[in-house]
C-alpha positions as CSV (number, residue, x, y, z in Angstrom):
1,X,28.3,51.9,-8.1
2,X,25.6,50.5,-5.1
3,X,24.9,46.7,-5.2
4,X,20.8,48.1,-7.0
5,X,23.0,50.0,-9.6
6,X,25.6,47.1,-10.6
7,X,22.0,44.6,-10.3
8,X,20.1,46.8,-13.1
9,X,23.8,46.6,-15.2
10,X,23.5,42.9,-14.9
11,X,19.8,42.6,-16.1
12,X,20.3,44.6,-18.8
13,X,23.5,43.1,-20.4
14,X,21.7,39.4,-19.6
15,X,18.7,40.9,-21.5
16,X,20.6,42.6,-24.5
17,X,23.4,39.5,-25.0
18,X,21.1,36.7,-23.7
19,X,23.2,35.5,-21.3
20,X,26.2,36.6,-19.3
21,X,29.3,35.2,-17.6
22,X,30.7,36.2,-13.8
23,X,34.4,36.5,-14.5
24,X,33.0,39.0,-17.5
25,X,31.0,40.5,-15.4
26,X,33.3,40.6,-12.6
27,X,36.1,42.3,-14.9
28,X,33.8,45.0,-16.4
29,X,32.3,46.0,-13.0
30,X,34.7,46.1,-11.5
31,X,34.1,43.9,-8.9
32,X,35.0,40.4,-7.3
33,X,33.3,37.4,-8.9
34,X,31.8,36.5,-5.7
35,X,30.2,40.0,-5.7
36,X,28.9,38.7,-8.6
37,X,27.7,35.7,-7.8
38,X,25.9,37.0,-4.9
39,X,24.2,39.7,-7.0
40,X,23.1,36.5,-9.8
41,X,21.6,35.2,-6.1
42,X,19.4,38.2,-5.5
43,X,18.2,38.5,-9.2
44,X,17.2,35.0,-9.5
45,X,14.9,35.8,-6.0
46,X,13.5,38.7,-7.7
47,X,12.6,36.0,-10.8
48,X,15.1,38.2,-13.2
49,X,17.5,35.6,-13.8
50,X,17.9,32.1,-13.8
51,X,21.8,31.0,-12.8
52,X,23.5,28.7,-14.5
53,X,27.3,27.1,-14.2
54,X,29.3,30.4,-14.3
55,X,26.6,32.7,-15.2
56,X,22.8,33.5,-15.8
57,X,20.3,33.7,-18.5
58,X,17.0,36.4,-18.2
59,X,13.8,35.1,-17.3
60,X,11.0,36.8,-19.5
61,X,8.2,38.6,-17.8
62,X,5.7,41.0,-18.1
63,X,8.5,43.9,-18.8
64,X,10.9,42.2,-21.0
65,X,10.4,39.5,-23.8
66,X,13.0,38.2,-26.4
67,X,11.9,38.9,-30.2
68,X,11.7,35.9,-32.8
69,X,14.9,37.2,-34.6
70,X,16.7,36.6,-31.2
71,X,15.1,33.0,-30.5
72,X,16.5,32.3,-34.2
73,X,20.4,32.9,-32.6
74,X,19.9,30.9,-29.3
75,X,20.1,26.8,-29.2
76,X,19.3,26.4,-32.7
77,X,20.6,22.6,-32.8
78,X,18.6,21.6,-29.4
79,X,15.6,23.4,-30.9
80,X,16.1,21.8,-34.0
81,X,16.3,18.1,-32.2
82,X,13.2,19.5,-30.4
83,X,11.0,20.0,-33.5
84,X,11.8,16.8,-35.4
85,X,10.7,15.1,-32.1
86,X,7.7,16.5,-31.9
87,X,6.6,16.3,-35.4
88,X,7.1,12.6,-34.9
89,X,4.2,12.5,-32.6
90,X,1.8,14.0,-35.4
91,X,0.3,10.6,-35.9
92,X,-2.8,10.2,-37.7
93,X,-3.7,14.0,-36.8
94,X,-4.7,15.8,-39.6
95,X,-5.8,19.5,-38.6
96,X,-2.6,20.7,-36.3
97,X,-2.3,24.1,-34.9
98,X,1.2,25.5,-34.6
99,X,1.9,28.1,-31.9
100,X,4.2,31.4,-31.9
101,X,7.9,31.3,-31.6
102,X,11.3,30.2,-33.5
103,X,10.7,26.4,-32.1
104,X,7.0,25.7,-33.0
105,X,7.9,26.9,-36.4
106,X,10.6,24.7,-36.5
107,X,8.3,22.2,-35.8
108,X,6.2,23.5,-38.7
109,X,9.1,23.5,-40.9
110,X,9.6,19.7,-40.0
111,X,6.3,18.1,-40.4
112,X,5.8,15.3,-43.1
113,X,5.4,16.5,-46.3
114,X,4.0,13.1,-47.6
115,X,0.4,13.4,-46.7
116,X,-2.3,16.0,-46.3
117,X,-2.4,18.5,-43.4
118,X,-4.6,21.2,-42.5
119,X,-2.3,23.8,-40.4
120,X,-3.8,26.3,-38.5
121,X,-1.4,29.0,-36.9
122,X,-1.0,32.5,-35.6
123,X,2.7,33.2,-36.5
124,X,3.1,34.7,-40.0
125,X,6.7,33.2,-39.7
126,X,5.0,29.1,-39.6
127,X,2.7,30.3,-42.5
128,X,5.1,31.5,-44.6
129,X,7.5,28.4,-44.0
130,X,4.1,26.2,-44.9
131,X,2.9,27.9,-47.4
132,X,4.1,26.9,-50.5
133,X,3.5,23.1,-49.7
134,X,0.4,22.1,-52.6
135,X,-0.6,19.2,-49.7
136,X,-1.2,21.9,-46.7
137,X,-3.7,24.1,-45.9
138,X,-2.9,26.7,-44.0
139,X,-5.0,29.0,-41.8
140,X,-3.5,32.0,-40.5
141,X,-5.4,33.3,-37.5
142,X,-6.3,37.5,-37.9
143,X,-5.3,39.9,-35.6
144,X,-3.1,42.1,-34.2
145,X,0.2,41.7,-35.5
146,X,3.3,41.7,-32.2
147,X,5.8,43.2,-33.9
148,X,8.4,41.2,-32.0
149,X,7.0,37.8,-32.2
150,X,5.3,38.1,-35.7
151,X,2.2,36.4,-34.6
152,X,-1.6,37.5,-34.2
153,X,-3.2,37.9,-31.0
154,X,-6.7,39.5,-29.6
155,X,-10.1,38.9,-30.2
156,X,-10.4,38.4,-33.4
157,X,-7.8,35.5,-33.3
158,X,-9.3,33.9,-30.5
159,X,-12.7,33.9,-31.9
160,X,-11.8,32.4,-35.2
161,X,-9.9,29.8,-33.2
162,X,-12.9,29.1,-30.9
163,X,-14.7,27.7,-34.1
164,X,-12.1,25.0,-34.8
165,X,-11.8,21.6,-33.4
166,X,-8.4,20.5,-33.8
167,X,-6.5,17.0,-33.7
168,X,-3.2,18.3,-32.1
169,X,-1.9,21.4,-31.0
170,X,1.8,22.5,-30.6
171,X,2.2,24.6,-27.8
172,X,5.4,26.5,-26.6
173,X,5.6,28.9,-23.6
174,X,8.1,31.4,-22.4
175,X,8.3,29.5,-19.0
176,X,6.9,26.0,-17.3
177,X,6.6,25.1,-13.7
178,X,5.5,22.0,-12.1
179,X,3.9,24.5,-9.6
180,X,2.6,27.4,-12.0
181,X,2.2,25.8,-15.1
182,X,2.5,27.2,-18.6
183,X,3.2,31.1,-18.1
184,X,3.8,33.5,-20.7
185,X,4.1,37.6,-20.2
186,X,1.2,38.8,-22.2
187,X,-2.3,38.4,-21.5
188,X,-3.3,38.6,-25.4
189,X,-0.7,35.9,-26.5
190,X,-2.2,34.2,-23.2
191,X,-5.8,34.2,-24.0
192,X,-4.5,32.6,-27.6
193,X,-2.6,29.7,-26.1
194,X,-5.6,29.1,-23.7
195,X,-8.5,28.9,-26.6
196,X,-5.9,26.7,-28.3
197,X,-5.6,23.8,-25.8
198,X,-9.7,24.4,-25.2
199,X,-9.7,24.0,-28.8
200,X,-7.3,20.7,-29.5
201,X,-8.4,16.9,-28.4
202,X,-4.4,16.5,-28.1
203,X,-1.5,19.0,-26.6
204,X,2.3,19.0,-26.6
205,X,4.9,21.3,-25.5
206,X,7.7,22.0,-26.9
207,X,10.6,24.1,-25.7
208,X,14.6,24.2,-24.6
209,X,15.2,23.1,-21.4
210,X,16.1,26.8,-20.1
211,X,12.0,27.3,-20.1
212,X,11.9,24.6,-16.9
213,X,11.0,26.6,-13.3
214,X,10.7,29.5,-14.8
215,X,7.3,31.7,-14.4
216,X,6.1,34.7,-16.4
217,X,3.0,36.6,-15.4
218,X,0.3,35.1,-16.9
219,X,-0.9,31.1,-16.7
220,X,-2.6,29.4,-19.5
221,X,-2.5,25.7,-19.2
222,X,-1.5,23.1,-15.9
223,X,1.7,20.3,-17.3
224,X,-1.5,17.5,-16.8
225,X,-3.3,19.4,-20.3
226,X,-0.7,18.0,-22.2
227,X,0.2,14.2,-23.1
228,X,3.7,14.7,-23.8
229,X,6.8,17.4,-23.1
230,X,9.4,17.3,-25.8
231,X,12.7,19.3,-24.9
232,X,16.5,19.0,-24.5
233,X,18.5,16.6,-22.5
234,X,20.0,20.0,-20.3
235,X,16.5,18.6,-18.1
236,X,18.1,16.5,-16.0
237,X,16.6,13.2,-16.0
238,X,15.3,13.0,-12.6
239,X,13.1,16.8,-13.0
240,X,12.1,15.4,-16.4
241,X,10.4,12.7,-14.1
242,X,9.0,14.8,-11.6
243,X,7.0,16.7,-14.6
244,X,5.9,12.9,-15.8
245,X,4.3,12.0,-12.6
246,X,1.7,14.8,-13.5
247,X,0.7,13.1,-16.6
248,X,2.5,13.9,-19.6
249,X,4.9,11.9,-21.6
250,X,8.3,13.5,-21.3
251,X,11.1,13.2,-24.5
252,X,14.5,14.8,-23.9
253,X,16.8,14.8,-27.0
C-alpha cells in the first residue's frame, strides 16, 4: 500500500468512526505508529484532519459533512453543558432564532419554559423538540429539506428570514478560526447563517471545542459579530483568550 493509499484509508475510517487512534491504525495497516503519525501530519496540512493526543478527528469540508444522527453520538455531555450555558444568556430576548445541528437544538430543548418566546428556526429537529410548548411560537423557516442535517436552506428560507428582526440568534458552525471566521461547507446553509446574524441585534456561538482552527469552505460571520462564544473547557484557556481579544465574551464549561 503507497503512503496516498494508506492516507485515503485513514480519512475514510476518521470519517466513517469519527475519530481514529494510531496504535489502531498502526495494527490494521500494517504499519509503524510513527508511519502513522507522520501520515496524521500530512492530512492535517491538506485540512483533512485535525490531530489530537494519540489520534485525529475529520475536519468537514466541502466533500464530507457529518449527519445530525451522528452529532447526536459524539460529546453529548459537553454539548449538553454547552446548551444550558447558552440558554442562560437568553435574557430579556424574546424572538430567538435557533440554528441547525444536534447542539443548537439542545439549546432549544433547554430554554426557559416559564415565559413566552417566539422561536424562529430552520431545523425540523429544534421545531419538533419546541413544539408542543403552549408558551412558544415557533416559526419553521421553508425550504429545501438536507436530508442529513434536517434543516431548510435556499431562497425561500433566506427570504422569509430577511423579514424578521430578531433579539438573539444561536449560531453554530462546522468550523471557527480566529483568522477565517465562521466556515461551514455549503453555500446554501451558508447564505442561511449569514441572513441570520444580518437579521439578529444579538449573536452567540455555540459549539464543542473540536470546531476551534478548523476552516470549511465557505465564511459567513468574523468571531467580532458575536458577543459571546460558549463551548467546552478542551479550549485551552489561553486560545479561549486569544478569541476574546476580538470581541466576544468567551464561556468554557
Amino acid at each position: 500500500m503507497s503512503a496516498e493509499e494508506r492516507q485515503r484509508e485513514i480519512v475514510g475510517a476518521a470519517r466513517r468512526s469519527g475519530s481514529v487512534d494510531v496504535a489502531e491504525l498502526a495494527a490494521e495497516l500494517g504499519v509503524a505508529r510513527e508511519t502513522v503519525r507522520r501520515d496524521l501530519r500530512v492530512l492535517e496540512s491538506h485540512g483533512l484532519l485535525r490531530r489530537t493526543h494519540g489520534g485525529a478527528y475529520p475536519v468537514e469540508s466541502a466533500g464530507f459533512e457529518t449527519t445530525l444522527a451522528f452529532r447526536t453520538t459524539m460529546h453529548v455531555p459537553e454539548k449538553r453543558r454547552i446548551a444550558a450555558a447558552a440558554a442562560d444568556l437568553l435574557g430579556e430576548a424574546e424572538t430567538v432564532f435557533v440554528d441547525e445541528g444536534f447542539t443548537p437544538q439542545l439549546i432549544a430543548e433547554a430554554l426557559p419554559r416559564d415565559r413566552h418566546l417566539t422561536v424562529v428556526t430552520a431545523s425540523l429537529a429544534a421545531a419538533g423538540a419546541l413544539a408542543e410548548y403552549d408558551g412558544f411560537t415557533v416559526l419553521l423557516l421553508g425550504g429545501r429539506v438536507r436530508g442529513g442535517t434536517l434543516a431548510t436552506v435556499d431562497h425561500w428560507t433566506t427570504k422569509m428570514l430577511a423579514g424578521f428582526v430578531i433579539d438573539l440568534a444561536y449560531i453554530g458552525a462546522n468550523g471557527i478560526s480566529r483568522d477565517h471566521g465562521l466556515t461551514t461547507p455549503d453555500p446554501a446553509v451558508s447564505e442561511v447563517k449569514s441572513q441570520a446574524i444580518r437579521a439578529s441585534r444579538r449573536r452567540v456561538f455555540a459549539g464543542i471545542h473540536t470546531k476551534f482552527a478548523a476552516v470549511s469552505f465557505c465564511r459567513f460571520a468574523e468571531v467580532g459579530d458575536f458577543e459571546a462564544i460558549v463551548t467546552s473547557t478542551g479550549l485551552p484557556a489561553s486560545e479561549a483568550h486569544r478569541y476574546s481579544l476580538q470581541g466576544p465574551q468567551v464561556i468554557r464549561v
